[in-house]
C-alpha positions in Angstrom: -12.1 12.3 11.9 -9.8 9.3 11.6 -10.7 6.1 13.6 -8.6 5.4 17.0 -6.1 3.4 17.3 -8.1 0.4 18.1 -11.0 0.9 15.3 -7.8 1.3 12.8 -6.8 -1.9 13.7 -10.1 -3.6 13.0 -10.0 -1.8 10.0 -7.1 -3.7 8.7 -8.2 -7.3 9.7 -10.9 -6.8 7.3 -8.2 -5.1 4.6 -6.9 -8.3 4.6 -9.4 -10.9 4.5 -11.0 -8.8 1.2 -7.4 -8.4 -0.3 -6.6 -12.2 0.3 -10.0 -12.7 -1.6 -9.3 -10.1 -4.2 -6.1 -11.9 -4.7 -8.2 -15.4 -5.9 -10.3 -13.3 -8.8 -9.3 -12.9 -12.0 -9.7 -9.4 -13.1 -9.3 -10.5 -17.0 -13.1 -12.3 -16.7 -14.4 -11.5 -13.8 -16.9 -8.6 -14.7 -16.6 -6.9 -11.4 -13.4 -6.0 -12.3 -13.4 -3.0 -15.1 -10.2 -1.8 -16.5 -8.8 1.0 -16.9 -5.0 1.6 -18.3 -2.6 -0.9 -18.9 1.5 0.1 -18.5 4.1 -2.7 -19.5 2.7 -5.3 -16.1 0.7 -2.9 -14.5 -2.8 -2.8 -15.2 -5.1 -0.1 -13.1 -8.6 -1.7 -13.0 -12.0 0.1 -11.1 -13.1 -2.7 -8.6 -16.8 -2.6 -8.1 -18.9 -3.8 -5.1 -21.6 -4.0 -2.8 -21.6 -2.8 0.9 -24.5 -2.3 2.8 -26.6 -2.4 -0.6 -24.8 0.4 -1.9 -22.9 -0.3 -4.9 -18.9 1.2 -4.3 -16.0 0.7 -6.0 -12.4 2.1 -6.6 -9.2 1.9 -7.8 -7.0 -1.6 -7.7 -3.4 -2.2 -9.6 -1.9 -5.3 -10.2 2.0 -5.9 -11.6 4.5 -8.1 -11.3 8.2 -7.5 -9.9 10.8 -9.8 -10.7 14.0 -10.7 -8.7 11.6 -10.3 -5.9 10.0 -12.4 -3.2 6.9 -11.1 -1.3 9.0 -10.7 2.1 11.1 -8.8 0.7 8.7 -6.5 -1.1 6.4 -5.9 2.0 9.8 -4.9 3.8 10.9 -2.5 1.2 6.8 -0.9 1.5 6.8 -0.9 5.3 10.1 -0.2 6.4 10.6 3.0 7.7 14.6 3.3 7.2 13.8 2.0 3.8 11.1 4.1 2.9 12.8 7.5 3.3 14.9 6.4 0.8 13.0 5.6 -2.2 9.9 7.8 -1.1 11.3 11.6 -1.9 8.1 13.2 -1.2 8.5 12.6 3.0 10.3 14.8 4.3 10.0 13.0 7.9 8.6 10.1 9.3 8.3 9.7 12.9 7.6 6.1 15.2 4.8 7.2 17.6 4.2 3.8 19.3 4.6 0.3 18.5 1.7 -2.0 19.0 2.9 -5.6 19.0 5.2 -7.3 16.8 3.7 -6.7 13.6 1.8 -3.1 14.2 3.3 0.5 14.8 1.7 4.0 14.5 4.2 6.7 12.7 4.0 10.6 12.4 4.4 11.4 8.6 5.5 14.8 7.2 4.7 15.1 3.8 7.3 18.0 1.6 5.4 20.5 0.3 4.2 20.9 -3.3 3.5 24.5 -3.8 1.2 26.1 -3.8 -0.7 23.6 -1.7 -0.7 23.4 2.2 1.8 20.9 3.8 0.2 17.6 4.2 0.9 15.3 7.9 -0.8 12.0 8.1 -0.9 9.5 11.7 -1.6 6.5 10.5 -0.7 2.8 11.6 1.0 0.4 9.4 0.9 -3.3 9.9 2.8 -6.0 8.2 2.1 -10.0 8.2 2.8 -13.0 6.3 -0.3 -14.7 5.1 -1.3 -18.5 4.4 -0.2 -18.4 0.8 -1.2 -22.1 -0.3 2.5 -22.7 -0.7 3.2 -19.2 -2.1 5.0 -17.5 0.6 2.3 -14.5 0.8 2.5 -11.2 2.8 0.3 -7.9 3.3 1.0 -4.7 4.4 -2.0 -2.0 5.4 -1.6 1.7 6.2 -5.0 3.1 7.9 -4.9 6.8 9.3 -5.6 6.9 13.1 -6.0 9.3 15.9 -2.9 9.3 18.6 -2.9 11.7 21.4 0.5 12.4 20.8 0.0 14.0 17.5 -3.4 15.5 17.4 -4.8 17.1 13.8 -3.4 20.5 13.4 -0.1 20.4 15.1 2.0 23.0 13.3 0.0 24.5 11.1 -0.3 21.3 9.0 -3.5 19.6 6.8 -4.3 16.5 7.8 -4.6 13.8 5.1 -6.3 10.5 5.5 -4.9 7.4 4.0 -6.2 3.4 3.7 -3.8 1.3 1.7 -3.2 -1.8 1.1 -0.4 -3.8 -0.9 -0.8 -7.6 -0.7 2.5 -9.9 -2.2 2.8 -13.2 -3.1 5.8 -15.0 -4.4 5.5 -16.9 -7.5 8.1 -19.7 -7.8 8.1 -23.4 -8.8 11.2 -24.2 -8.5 12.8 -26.1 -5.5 16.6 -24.2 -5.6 15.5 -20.7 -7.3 18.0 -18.1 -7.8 16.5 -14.6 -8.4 15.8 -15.3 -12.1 13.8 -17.3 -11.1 11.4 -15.1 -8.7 8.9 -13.3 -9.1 6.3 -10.9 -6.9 2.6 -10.6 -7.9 1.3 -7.7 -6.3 -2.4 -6.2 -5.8 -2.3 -2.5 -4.6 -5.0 0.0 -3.9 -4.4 3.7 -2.0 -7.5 5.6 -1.0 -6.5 8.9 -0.1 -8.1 12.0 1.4 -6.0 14.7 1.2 -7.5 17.1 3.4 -9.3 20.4 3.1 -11.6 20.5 0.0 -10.6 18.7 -3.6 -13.1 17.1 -5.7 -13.7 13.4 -5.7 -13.1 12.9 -9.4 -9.6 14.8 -9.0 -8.6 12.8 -6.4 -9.5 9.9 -9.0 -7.4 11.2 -11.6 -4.7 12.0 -10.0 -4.7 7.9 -8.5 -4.8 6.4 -11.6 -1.7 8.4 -12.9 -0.1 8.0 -9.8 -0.5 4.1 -9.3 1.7 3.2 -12.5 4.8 5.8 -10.9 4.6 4.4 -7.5 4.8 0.9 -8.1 7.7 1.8 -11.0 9.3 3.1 -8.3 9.2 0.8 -5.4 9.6 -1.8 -7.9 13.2 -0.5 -9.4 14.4 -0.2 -6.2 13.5 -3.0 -4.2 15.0 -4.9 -7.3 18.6 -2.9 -6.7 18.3 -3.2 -2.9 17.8 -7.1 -3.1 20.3 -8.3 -5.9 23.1 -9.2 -4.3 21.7 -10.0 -1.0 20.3 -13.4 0.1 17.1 -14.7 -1.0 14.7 -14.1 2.7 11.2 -15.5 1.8 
């Protein structure tokens, strides 16, 4: 069962505090940090650590965009509107409540692949700007909730379970920078449960080829969707 509302947004407090630390380690020489593929800037890496004396780990990307700034990267990843348009495998997306300035919960329908079930997920999505150390820095988290609205199994629908995080930062020395001279460093990680039964090790496999496609794709189109507009930090 996903957490409430409430519990979800817990959940993504302490998303950010370990993707702001995660954002300070080197995954070249730290040895925590085991990787995996490597695809033109992004490299997949399996992120080890301890919780609760157990040893976990899982999957982390890291890439670079350029043209980009971090505010307008988190945008492109939490906007709704914007999503639907670079994200052909929801077929709808629905605003359930909004929370507070920075926090919503949405309905998402997910297009069938045959000969699967269609997937729905309710999950909340929060987006902030972080204390970059003079790199404008934002962070966007996606945690699955429970909403009365929607509960599991509306439709004829399996539920899947998401926690995802994609942190930005904005790297750029320059005091007048044009977009040249711009560029996005971004950490992502996506643990999802897609409902009913699939093996662990599939759902493994299928992330690390999946990883390298999604961020092509956000990438190439936040890159069209910002060139001729106004630098927005």
């Amino acid at each position: 069962m996903a957490p409430s509302v409430t519990d979800a947004k817990m959940m993504m407090q302490e998303l950010i505090n370990k993707y702001v630390e995660l954002s300070k380690q080197n995954p070249e020489s730290d040895p925590s940090w085991q990787p995996l593929s490597k695809s033109g800037e992004t490299k997949i890496f399996r992120k080890e650590e301890e919780v609760n004396n157990v040893m976990m780990d899982y999957l982390v990307a890291t890439t670079v965009v350029e043209g980009v700034t971090a505010g307008e990267m988190a945008e492109v990843f939490h906007s709704k509107e914007l999503k639907l348009k670079w994200d052909h495998t929801i077929e709808a997306d629905k605003l359930l409540e909004t929370l507070d300035e920075h926090c919503a919960v949405y309905h998402q329908i997910l297009k069938r692949v045959w000969p699967t079930a269609q997937r729905d997920m309710v999950y909340a999505s929060h987006k902030q700007k972080l204390d970059g150390d003079g790199h404008p820095t934002w962070i966007v988290c996606n945690v699955s909730c429970e909403h009365a609205s929607t509960p599991e199994g509306i439709s004829g629908y399996t539920r899947a379970t998401i926690e995802v995080v994609l942190f930005c930062q904005t790297v750029c020395d320059k005091p007048n920078p044009t977009r040249n001279d711009i560029k996005c460093k971004i950490v992502y990680s996506a643990s999802v449960n897609p409902g009913g039964w699939a093996p662990s090790s599939a759902v493994r496999a299928i992330s690390q080829r999946e990883y390298p496609k999604f961020l092509k794709k956000i990438s190439s189109f936040a890159q069209d969707h910002v060139k001729k507009e106004e630098i927005k930090w």
